[in-house]
GUKE-386515 format. One record per residue: residue in one letter; x, y, z of N, C-alpha, C, O in turn. Coordinates in steps of 0.05 Angstrom, whole numbers, padded with zeros to 5 digits, always signed. Layout:
aXYZXYZXYZXYZ/...
END
This chain:
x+03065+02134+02135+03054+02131+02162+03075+02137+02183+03098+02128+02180/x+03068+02156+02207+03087+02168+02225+03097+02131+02247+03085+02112+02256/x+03117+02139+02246+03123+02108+02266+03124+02121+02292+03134+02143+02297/x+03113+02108+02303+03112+02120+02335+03126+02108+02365+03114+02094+02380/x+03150+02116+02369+03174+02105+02379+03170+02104+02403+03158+02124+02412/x+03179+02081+02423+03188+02075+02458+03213+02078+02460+03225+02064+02444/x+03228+02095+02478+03260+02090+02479+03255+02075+02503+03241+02080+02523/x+03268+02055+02498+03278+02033+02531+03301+02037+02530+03319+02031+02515/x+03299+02054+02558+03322+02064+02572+03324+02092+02582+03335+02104+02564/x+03319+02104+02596+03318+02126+02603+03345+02142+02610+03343+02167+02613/x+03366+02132+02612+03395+02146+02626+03402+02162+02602+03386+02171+02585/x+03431+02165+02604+03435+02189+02588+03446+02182+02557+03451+02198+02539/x+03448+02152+02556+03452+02141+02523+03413+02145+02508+03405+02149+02485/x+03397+02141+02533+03365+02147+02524+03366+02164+02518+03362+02164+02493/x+03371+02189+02529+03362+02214+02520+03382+02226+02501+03375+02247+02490/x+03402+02217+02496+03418+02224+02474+03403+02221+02449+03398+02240+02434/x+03390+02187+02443+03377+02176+02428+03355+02191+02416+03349+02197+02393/x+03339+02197+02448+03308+02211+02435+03322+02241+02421+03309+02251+02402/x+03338+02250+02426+03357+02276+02408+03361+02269+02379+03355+02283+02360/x+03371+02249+02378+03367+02247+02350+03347+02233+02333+03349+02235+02309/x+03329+02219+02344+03304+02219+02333+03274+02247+02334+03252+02247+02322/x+03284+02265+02353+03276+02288+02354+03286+02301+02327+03268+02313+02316/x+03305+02301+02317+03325+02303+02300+03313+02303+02273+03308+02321+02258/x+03310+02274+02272+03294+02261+02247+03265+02285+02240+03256+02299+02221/x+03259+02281+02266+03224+02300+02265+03225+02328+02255+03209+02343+02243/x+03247+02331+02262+03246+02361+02247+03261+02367+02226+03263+02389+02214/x+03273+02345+02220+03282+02344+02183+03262+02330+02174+03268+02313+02156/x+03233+02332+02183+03205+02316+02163+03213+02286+02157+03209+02273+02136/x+03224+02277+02178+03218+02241+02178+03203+02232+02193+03203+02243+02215/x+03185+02209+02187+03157+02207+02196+03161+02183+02221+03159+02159+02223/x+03169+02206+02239+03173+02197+02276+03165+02205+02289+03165+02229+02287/x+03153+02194+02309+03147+02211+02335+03146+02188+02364+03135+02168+02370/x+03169+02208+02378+03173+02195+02404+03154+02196+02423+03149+02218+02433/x+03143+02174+02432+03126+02181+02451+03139+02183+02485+03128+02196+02503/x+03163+02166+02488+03173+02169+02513+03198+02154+02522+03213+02143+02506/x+03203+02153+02549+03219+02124+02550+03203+02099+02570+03181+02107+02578/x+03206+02084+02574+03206+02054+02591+03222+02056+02599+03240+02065+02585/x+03228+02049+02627+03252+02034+02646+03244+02029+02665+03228+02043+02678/x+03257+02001+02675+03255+01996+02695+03254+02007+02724+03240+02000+02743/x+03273+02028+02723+03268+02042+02750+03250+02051+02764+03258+02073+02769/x+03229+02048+02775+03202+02058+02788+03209+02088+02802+03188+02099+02809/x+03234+02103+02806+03234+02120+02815+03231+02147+02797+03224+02169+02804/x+03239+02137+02767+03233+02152+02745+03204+02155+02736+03196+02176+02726/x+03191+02133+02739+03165+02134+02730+03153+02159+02738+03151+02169+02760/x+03140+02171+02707+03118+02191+02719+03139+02220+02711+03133+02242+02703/x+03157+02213+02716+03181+02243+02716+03184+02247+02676+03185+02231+02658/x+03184+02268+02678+03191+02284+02649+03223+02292+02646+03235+02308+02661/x+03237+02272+02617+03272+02275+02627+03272+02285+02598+03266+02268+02582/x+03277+02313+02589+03288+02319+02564+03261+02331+02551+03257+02334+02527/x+03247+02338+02570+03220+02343+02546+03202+02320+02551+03178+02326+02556/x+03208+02295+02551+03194+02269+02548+03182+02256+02568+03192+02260+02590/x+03166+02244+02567+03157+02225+02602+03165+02195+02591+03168+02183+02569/x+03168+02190+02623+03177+02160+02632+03153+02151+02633+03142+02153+02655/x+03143+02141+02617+03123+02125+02625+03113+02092+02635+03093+02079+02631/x+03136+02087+02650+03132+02072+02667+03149+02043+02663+03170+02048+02652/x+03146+02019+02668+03160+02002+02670+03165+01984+02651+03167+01995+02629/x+03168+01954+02648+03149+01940+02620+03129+01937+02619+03120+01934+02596/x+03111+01935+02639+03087+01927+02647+03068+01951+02631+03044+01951+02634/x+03082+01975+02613+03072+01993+02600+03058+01986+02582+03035+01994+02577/x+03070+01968+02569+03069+01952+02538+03037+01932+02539+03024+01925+02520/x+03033+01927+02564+03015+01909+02567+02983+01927+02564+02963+01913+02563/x+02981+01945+02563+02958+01971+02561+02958+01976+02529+02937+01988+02521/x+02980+01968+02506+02976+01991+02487+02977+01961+02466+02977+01938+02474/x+02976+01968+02444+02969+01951+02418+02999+01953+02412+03011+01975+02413/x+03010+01931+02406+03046+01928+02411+03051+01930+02377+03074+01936+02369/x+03026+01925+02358+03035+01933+02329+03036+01957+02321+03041+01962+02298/x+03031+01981+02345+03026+02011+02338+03054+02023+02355+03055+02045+02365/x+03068+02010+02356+03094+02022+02371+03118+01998+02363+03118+01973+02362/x+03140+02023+02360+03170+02006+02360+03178+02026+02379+03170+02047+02389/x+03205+02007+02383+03222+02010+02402+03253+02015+02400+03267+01999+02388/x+03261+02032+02410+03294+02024+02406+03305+02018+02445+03299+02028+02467/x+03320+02001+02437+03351+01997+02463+03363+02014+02466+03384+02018+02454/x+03355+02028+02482+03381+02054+02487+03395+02049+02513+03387+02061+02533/x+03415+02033+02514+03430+02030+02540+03454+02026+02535+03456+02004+02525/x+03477+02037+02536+03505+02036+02528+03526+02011+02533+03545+02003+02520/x+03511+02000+02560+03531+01966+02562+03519+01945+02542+03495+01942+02542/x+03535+01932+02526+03520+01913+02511+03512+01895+02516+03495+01884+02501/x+03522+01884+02541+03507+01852+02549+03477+01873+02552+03464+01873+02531/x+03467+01887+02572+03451+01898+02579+03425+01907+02547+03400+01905+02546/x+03443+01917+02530+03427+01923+02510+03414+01898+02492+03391+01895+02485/x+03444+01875+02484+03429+01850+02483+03410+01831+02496+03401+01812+02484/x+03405+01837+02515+03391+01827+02541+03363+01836+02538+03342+01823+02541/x+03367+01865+02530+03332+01877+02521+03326+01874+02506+03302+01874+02505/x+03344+01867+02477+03325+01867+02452+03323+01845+02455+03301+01838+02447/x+03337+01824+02465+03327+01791+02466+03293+01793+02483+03272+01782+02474/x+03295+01804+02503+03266+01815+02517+03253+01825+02491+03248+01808+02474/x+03249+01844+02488+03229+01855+02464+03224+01844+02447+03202+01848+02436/x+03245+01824+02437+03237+01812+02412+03210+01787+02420+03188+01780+02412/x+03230+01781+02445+03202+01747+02457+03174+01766+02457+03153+01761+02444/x+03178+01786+02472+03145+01801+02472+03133+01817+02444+03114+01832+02441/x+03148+01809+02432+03125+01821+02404+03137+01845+02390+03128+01846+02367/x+03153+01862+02394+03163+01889+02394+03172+01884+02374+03181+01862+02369/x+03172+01914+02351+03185+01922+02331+03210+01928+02338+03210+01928+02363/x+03236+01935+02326+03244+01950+02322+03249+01985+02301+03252+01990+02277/x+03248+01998+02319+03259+02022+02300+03284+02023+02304+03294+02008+02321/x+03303+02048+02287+03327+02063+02283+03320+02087+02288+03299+02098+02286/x+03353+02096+02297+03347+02129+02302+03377+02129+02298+03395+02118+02311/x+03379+02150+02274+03400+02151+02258+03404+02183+02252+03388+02193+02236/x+03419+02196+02261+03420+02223+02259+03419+02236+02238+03425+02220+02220/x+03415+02257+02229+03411+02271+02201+03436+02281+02189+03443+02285+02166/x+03451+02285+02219+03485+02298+02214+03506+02271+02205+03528+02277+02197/x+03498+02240+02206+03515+02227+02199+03516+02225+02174+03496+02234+02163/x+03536+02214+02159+03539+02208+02140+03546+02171+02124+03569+02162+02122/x+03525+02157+02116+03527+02126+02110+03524+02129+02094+03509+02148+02089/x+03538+02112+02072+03544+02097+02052+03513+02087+02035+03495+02073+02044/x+03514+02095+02020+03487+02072+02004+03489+02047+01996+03469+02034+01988/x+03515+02035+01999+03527+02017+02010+03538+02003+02027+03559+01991+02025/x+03526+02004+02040+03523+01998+02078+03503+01986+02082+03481+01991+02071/x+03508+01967+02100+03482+01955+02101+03477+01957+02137+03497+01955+02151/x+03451+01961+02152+03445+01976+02173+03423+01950+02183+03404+01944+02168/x+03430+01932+02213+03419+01926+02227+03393+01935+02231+03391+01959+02231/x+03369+01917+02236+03348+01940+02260+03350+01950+02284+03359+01935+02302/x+03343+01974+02288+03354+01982+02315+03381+01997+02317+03384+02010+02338/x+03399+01998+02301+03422+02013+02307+03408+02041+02310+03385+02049+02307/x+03436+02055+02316+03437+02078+02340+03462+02087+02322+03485+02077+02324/x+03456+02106+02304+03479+02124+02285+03479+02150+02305+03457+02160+02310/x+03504+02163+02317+03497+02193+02321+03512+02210+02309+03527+02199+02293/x+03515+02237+02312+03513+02258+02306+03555+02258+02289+03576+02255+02303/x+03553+02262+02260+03581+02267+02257+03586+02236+02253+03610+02234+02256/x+03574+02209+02248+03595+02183+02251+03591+02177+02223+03574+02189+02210/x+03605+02160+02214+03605+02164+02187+03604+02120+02181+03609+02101+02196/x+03597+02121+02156+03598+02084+02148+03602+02086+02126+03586+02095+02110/x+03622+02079+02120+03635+02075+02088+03622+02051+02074+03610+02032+02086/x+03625+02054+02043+03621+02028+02023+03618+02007+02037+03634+02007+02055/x+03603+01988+02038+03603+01951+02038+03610+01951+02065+03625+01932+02070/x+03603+01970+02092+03603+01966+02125+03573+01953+02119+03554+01954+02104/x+03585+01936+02145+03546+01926+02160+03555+01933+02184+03578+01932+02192/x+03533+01944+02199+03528+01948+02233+03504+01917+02226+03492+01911+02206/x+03506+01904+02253+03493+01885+02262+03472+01898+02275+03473+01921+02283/x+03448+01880+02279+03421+01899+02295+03437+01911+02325+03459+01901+02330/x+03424+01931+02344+03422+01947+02356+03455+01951+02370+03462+01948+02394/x+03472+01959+02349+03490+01971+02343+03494+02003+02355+03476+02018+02349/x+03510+02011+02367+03512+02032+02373+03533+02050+02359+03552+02050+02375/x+03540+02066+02340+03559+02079+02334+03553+02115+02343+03535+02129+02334/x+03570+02122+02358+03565+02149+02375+03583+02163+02363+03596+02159+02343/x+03580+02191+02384+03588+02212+02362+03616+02217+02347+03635+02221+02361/x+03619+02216+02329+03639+02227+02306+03656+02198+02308+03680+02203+02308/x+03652+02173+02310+03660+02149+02307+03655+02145+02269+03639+02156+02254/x+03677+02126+02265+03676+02123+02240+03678+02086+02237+03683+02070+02255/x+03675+02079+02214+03671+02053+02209+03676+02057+02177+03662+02070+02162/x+03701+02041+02166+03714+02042+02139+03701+02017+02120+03691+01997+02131/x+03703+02019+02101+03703+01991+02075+03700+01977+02092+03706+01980+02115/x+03691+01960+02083+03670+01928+02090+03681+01929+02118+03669+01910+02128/x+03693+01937+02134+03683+01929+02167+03654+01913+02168+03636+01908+02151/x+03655+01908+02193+03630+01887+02202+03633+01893+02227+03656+01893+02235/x+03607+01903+02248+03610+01904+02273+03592+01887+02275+03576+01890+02257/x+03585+01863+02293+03565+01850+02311+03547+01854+02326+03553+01866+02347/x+03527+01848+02322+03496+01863+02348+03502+01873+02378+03518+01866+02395/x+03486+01890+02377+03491+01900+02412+03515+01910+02419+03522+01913+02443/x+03534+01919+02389+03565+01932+02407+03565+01960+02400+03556+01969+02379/x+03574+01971+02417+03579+01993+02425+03604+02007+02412+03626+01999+02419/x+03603+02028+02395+03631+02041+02388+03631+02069+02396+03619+02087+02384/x+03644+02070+02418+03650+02095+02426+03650+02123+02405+03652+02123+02381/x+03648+02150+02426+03659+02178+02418+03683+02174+02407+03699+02165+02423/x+03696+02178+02379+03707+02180+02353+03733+02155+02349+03757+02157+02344/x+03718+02133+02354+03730+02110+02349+03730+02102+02326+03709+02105+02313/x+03753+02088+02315+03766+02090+02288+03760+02060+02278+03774+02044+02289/x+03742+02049+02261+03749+02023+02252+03767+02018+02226+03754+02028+02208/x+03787+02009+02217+03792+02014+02196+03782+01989+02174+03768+01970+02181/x+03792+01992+02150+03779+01976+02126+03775+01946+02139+03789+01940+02158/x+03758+01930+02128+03757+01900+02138+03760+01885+02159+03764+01860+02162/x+03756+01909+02181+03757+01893+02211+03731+01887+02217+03711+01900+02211/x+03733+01867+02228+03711+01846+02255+03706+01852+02271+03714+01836+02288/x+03695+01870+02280+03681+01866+02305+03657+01845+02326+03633+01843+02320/x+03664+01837+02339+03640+01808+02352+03620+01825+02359+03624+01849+02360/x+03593+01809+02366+03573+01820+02380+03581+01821+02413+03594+01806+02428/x+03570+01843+02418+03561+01852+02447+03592+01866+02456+03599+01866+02480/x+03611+01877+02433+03637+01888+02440+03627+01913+02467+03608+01914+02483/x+03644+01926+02464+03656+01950+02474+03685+01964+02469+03706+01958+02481/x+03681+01982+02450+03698+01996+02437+03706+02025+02448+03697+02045+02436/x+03720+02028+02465+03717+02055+02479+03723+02082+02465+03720+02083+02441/x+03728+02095+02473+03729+02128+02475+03752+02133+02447+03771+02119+02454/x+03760+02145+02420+03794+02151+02411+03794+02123+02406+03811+02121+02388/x+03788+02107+02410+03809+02078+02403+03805+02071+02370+03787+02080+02356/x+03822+02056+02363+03837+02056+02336+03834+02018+02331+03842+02000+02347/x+03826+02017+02315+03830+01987+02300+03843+01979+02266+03830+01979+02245/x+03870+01973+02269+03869+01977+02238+03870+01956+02227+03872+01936+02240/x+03869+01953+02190+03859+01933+02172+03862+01916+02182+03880+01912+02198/x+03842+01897+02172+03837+01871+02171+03843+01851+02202+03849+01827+02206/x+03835+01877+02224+03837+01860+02251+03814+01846+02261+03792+01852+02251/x+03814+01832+02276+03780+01817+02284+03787+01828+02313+03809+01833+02324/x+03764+01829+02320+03752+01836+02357+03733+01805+02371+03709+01810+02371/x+03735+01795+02374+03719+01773+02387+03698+01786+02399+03696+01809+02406/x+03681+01765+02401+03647+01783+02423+03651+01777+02444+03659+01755+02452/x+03645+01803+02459+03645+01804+02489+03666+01822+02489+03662+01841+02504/x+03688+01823+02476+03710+01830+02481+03709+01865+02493+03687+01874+02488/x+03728+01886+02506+03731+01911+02511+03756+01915+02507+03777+01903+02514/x+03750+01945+02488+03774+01955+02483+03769+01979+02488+03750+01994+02485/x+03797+01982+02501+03796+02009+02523+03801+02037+02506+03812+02038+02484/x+03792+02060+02521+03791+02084+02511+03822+02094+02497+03840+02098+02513/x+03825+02097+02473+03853+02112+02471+03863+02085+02455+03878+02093+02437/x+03861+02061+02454+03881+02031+02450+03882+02027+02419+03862+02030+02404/x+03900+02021+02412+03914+02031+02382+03915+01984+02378+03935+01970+02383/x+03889+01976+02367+03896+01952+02365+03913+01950+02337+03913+01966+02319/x+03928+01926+02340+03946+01921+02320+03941+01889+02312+03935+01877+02291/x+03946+01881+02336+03936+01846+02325+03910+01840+02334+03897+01858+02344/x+03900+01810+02332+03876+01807+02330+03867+01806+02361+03885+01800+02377/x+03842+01811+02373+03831+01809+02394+03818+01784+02399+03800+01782+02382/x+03819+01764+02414+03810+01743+02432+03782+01756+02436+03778+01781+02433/x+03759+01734+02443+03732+01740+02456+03741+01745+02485+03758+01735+02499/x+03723+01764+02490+03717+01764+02513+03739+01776+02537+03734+01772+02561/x+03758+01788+02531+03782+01792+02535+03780+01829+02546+03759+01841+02539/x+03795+01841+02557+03795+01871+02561+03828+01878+02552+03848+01868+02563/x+03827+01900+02526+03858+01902+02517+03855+01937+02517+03838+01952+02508/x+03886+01942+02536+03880+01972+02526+03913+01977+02523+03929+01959+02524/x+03920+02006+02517+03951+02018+02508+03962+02016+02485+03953+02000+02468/x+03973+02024+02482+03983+02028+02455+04013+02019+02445+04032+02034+02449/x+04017+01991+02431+03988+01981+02422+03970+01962+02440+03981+01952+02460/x+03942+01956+02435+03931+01942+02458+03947+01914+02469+03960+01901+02453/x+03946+01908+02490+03950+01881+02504+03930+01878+02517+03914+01895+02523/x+03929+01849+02523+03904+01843+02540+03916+01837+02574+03933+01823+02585/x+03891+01859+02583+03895+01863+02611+03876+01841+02629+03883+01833+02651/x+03854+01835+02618+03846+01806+02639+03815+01805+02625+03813+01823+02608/x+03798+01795+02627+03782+01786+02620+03758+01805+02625+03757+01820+02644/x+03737+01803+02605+03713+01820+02605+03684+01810+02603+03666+01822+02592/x+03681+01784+02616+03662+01762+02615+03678+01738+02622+03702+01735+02623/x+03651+01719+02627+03660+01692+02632+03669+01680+02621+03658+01679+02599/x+03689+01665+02624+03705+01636+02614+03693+01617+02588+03704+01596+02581/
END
């Protein structure tokens, strides 16, 4: 049976998304996007990528909510946790949209809702937590663990047995090696070569990271 997908979120981590579930459709996996949701009322009605906006949440309230899933496509994680906590109270499936070009482990174990793109790779005994983002050519080694709703940047390095918390932010190049933990909430900056363990909630960047001041509340 074809699953018939909502991207919530329209900006440009959305339309990245509907690319590689476009993706899926034409390597004969049984998807089809029907559009995005977002909040913005200025988008409504507008066609971004091929696709229409079809309108706000108040969309969901017109259609049979067991004939559609959804993915989070929004790149900040409080923001992306924030929606699937929304979707989930209103009834909503989750789907995945997992590129054809990545490469995972059959030994991996995969959240609902993650977001694999193009070139990232998940080694033996990784878990991504639900609506996980791993982007392009990012990698994730032996049993790593990332946490729901975080974000790992364009070709960010996890190495064997690190922690990542939910709702991180892992930026751009940045490097984590064995057996480090990341606390949730926490940001780690584009380029930052962690070496010891990361505090919640905290913002660490340079090489190696230090923490520069906080990235959430107290």
């Amino acid at each position: 049976m074809t699953q018939r997908i909502v991207i919530l979120g329209a900006g440009g981590h959305g339309r990245e998304v509907a690319d590689i579930l476009r993706h899926q459709q034409r390597t004969g996996q049984p998807v089809e996007v029907i559009g995005f949701v977002d909040e913005d009322s200025a988008l409504h009605g507008r066609v971004l990528g091929g696709l229409p906006v079809l309108g706000g949440w108040r969309w969901f309230d017109g259609v049979d909510r067991r004939e559609v899933a959804v993915v989070c496509a929004v790149g900040t994680p409080a923001a992306s946790q924030a929606l699937a906590e929304r979707a989930g109270r209103g009834g909503l499936r989750f789907a995945r949209a997992i590129s054809p070009l990545a490469w995972i482990s059959e030994q991996a174990m995969l959240g609902e809702g993650v977001m694999i793109f193009p070139h990232a790779v998940v080694q033996t005994g990784a878990r991504l937590g639900d609506h996980v983002t791993l982007n392009l050519a990012a990698t994730v080694s032996h049993d790593a663990h990332v946490g729901p709703s975080t974000n790992i940047n364009p070709g960010a390095r996890l190495a064997g047995e690190v922690r990542v918390g939910s709702a991180c932010y892992v930026g751009m190049g940045a490097s984590i090696i064995q057996h480090r933990n990341v606390g949730a909430g926490a940001v780690v900056g584009a380029g930052a070569v962690v070496i010891h363990d990361v505090p919640p909630r905290v913002t660490v960047v340079g090489v190696p990271a230090r923490i520069v001041g906080r990235s959430g509340p107290a």
